[in-house]
C-alpha positions in Angstrom: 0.0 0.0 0.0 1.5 3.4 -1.1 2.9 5.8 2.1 -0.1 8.7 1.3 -3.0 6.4 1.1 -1.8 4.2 4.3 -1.2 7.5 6.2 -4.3 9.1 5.1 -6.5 5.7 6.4 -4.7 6.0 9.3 -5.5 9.7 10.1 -8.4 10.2 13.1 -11.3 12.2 13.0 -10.5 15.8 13.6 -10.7 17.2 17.3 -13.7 20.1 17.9 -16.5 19.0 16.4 -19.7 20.8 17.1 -22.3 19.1 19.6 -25.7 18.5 18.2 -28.0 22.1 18.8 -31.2 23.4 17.7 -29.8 24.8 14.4 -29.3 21.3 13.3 -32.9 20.4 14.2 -34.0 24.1 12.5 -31.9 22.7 9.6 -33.5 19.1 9.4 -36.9 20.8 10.1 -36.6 23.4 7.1 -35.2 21.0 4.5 -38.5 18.9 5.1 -40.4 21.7 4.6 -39.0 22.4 1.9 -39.1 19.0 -0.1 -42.8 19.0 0.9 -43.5 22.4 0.0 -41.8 21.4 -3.7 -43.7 17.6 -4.2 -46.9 19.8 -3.9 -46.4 23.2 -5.8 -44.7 20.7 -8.4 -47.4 19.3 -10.4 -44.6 18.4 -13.3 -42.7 16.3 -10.9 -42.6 12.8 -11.6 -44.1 10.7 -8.7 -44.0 13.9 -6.9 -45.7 11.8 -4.0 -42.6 9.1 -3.6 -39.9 11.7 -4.2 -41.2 14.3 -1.7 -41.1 11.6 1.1 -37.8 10.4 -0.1 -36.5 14.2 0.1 -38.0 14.8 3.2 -37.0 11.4 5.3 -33.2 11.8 3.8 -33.9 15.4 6.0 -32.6 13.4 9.2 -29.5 12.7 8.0 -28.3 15.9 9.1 -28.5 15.1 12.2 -25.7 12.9 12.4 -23.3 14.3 9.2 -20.8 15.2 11.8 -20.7 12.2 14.4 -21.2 9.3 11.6 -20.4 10.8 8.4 -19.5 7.7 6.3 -23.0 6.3 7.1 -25.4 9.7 6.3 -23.3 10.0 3.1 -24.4 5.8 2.6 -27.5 5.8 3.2 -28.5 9.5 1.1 -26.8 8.3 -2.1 -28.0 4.2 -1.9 -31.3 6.1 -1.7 -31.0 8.2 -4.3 -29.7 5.5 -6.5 -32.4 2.9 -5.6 -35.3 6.1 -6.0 -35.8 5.1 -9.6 -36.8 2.0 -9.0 -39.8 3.4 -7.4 -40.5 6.2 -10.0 -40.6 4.7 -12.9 -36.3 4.4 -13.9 -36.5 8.7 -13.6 -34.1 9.8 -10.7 -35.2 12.2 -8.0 -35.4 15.8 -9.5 -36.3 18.0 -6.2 -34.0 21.1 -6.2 -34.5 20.6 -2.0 -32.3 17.6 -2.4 -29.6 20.7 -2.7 -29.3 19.5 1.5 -27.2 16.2 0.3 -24.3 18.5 -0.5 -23.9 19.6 3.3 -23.5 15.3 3.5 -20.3 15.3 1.5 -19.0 18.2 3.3 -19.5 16.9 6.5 -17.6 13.8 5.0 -14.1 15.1 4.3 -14.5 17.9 7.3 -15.1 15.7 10.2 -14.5 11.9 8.8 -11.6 10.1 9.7 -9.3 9.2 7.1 -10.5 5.4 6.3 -14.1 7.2 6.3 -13.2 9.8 3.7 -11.6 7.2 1.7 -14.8 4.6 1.6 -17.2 7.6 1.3 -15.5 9.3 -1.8 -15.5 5.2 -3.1 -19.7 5.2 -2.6 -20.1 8.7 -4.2 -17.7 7.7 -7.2 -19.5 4.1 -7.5 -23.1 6.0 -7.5 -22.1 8.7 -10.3 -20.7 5.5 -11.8 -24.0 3.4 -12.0 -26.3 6.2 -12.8 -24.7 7.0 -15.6 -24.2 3.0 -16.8 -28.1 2.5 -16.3 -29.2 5.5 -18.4 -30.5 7.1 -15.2 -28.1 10.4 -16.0 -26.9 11.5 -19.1 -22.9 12.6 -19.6 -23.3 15.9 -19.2 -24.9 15.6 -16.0 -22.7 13.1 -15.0 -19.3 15.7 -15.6 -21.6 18.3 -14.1 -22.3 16.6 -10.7 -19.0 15.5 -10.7 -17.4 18.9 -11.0 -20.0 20.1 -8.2 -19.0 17.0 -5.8 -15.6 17.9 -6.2 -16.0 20.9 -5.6 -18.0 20.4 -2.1 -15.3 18.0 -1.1 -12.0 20.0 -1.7 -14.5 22.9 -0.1 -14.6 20.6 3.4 -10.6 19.2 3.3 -9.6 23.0 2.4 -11.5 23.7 6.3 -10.0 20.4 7.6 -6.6 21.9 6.8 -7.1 25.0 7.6 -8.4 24.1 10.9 -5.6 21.7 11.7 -3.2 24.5 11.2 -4.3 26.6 13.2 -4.5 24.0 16.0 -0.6 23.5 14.8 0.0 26.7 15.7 -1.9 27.5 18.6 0.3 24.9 19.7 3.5 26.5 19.0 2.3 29.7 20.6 1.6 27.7 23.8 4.8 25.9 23.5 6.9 29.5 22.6 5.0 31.2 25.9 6.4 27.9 28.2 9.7 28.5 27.2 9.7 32.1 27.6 8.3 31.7 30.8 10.4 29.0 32.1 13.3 31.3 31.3 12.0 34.4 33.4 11.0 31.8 36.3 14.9 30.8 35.8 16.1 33.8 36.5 13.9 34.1 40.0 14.9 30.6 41.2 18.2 31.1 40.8 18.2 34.5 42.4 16.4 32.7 45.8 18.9 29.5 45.1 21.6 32.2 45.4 20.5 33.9 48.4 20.2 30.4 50.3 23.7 29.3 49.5 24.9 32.6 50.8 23.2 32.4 54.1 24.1 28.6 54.6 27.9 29.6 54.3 27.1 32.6 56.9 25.6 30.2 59.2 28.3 27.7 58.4 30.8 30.7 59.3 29.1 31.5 62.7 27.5 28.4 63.8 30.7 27.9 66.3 30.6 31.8 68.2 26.8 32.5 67.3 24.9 30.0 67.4 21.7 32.3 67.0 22.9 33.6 64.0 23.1 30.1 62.5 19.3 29.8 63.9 18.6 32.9 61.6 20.4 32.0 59.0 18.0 28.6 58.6 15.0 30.3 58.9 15.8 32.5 56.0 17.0 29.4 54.1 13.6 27.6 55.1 11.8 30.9 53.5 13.5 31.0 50.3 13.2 27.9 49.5 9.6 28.0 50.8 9.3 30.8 47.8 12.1 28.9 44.9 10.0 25.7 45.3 6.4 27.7 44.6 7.9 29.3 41.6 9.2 26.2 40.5 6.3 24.4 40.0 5.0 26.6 37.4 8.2 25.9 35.2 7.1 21.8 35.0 7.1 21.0 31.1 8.6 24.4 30.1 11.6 24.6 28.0 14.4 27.1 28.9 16.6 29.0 26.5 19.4 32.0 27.0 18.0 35.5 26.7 18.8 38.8 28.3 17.2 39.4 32.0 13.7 39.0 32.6 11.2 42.3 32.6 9.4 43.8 36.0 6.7 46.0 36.1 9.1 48.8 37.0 10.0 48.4 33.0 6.5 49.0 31.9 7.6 52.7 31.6 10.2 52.0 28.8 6.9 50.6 27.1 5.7 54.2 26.3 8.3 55.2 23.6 8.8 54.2 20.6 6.5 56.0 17.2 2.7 55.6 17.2 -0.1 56.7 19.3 1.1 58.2 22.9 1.4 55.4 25.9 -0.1 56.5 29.1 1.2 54.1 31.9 -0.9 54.1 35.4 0.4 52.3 38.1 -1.2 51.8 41.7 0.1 51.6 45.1 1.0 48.6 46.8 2.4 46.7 43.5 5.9 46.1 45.4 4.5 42.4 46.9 4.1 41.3 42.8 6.0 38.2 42.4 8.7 38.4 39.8 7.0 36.2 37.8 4.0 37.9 37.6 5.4 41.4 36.9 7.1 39.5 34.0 4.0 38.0 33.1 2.1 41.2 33.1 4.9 43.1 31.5 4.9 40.8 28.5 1.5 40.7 28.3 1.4 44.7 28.6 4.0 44.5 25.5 1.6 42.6 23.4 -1.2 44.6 23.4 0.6 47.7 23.3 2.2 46.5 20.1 -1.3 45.0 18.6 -2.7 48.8 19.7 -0.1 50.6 17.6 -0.1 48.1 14.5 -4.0 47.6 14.4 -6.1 50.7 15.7 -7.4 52.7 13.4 -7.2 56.3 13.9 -5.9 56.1 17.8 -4.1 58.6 19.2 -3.9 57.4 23.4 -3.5 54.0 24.8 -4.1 54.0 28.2 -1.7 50.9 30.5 -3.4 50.7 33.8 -1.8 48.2 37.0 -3.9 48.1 40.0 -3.5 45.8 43.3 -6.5 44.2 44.1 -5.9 41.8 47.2 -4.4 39.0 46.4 -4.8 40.0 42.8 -3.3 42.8 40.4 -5.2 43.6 37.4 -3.8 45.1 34.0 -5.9 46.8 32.1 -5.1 48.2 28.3 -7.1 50.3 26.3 -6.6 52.1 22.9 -9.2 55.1 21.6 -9.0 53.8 18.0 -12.3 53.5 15.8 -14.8 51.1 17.7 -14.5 47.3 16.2 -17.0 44.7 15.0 -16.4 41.1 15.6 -13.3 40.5 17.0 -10.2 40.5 15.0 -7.7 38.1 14.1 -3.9 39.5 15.0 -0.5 38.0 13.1 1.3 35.8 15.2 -1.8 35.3 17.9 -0.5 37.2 20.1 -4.4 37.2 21.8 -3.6 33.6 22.1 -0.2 33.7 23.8 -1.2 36.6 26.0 -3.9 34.3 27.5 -1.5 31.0 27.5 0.8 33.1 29.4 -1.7 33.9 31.7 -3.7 30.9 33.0 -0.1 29.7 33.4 0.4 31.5 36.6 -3.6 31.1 37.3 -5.1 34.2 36.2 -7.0 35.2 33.4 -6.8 36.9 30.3 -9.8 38.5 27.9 -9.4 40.7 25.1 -12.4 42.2 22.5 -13.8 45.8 21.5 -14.7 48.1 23.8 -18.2 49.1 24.7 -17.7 52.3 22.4 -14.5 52.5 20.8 -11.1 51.2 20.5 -9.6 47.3 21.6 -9.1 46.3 25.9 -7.2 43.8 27.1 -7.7 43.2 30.7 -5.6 40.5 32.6 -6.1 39.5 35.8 -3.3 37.3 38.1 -2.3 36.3 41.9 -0.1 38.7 43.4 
């Protein structure tokens, strides 16, 4: 068996598929109607009777064009082969069989690999008989064709381009690990330090002061109290080298550069942050300022606010550009990396238009 072929019957059905919802029951419900409402204002139809209540009971099959695809798409087109048989040797002619098409999209979008291969073979093998038993003529055989060819590459082209994106969501969670393994790094090792020095103090003095060695362990004991809780969050993160990690007493450095003018806002009380999380908020601070200045139409302020709230600090970034529609789609996802980069330290991250105008990102983390 050649490579492609044994590869593609051994690909699984893609991830994400859509639960069953009352769209798909408005959809099965209107494409009933519909091949009813055509058997009756149809007087020309042949056996209008037997083809409006094939039409209609093929309706169902939408139901399940995502979960079993291989079967809907076997069932609609043995039907629709096996309809002459009941009308006389002329096929089904309802235009509100136009629903079948959904079928084969279904097929190549959500079908695994060994189902896309044995569904294409029924659809070949039907356009194949019809046209050996006279039910089709050639031209409507190549014009079919053309059309189911052109449904199917319509559902692998959104396959691929779904998987992608997956494959690069991916990347943008795996790039975020790293980057924050390396600024967690940089903290460890500053506690590490700092217990190594005060073990060789106590070391020094545990013969003429013995309290000072007593001190010197608690200290130890509370740094790595702190290493060990920062360390967690660097479990199945990469590391690389890269210059010294960012606080939030850099977000100031944020405000130059060419664009629309950076106004930075920070509260009191923001001196308990862990370095982590001034990193964290830092980075994601960078993003959005970046996504403001390359993306915001017509903006002239962007406003970088950092509140403590508790146990929690909140960022807050907002641009005065023209208001937005639906939400949109940045180079690089950068919306995507600010968020990974945030539920990795347990907070949250949202970004969308604002009520009026202009783009907000808001993140919020533990202290």
């Amino acid at each position: 068996m050649p490579g492609p072929l044994r590869s593609l019957l051994a690909e699984p059905r893609p991830p994400g598929r859509p639960p069953l919802g009352w769209r798909d029951a408005a959809l099965v419900v209107v494409c009933a109607a519909a091949a009813v409402l055509e058997s009756v204002f149809r007087p020309e139809l042949p056996d209008r009777v037997v083809a409006g209540v094939l039409a209609a009971g093929l309706a169902p099959l939408l139901l399940i064009r995502r979960s079993r695809p291989l079967l809907a798409v076997t069932v609609a087109f043995g039907a629709t082969l096996l309809a002459p048989v009941l009308t006389g040797g002329v096929p089904p002619e309802e235009y509100s069989l136009v629903y079948l098409l959904l079928l084969l999209y279904a097929l190549f979008r959500w079908g695994s690999g060994r189902e896309v291969v044995l569904g294409a073979a029924v659809i070949a093998g039907k356009q194949l008989l019809s046209f050996a038993t006279g039910q089709v003529n050639a031209s409507d055989t190549i014009g079919g064709t053309a059309l189911t060819v052109a449904v199917l590459a319509l559902g692998a082209a959104a396959r691929y381009r779904a998987g992608a994106r997956a494959r690069e969501l991916d990347q943008v969670r795996l790039r975020e690990r790293e980057r924050l393994a390396r600024d967690l790094h940089d903290t460890v090792a500053h506690h590490v330090s700092a217990m190594a020095i005060r073990a060789q103090a106590g070391l020094a003095t545990a013969g003429t002061r013995p309290d000072a060695a007593t001190d010197a362990l608690r200290l130890i004991e509370s740094e790595a109290k702190e290493a060990l809780a920062e360390l967690r969050t660097v479990v199945r993160a990469l590391r690389t080298d890269e210059p010294d990690a960012p606080r939030l007493a850099d977000l100031a450095a944020l405000a130059e550069g060419a664009g629309p003018r950076v106004e930075i806002e920070m509260s009191a009380g923001l001196g308990a942050v862990a370095p982590p999380v001034g990193t964290a908020l830092y980075r994601i601070a960078q993003e959005a300022i970046t996504n403001a200045r390359r993306h915001a139409r017509g903006a002239t302020r962007i406003t970088v606010r950092v509140a403590a709230e508790g146990p929690q600090v909140r960022l807050r970034v907002e641009d005065d550009g023209a208001a937005h529609g639906p939400p949109r789609s940045l180079p690089g996802y950068g919306v995507s990396g600010m968020r990974e980069r945030a539920e990795l330290l347990g907070g949250t991250c949202v970004a969308g238009p604002g009520p009026e105008r202009g783009w907000h990102v808001e993140a919020v983390l533990p202290a």
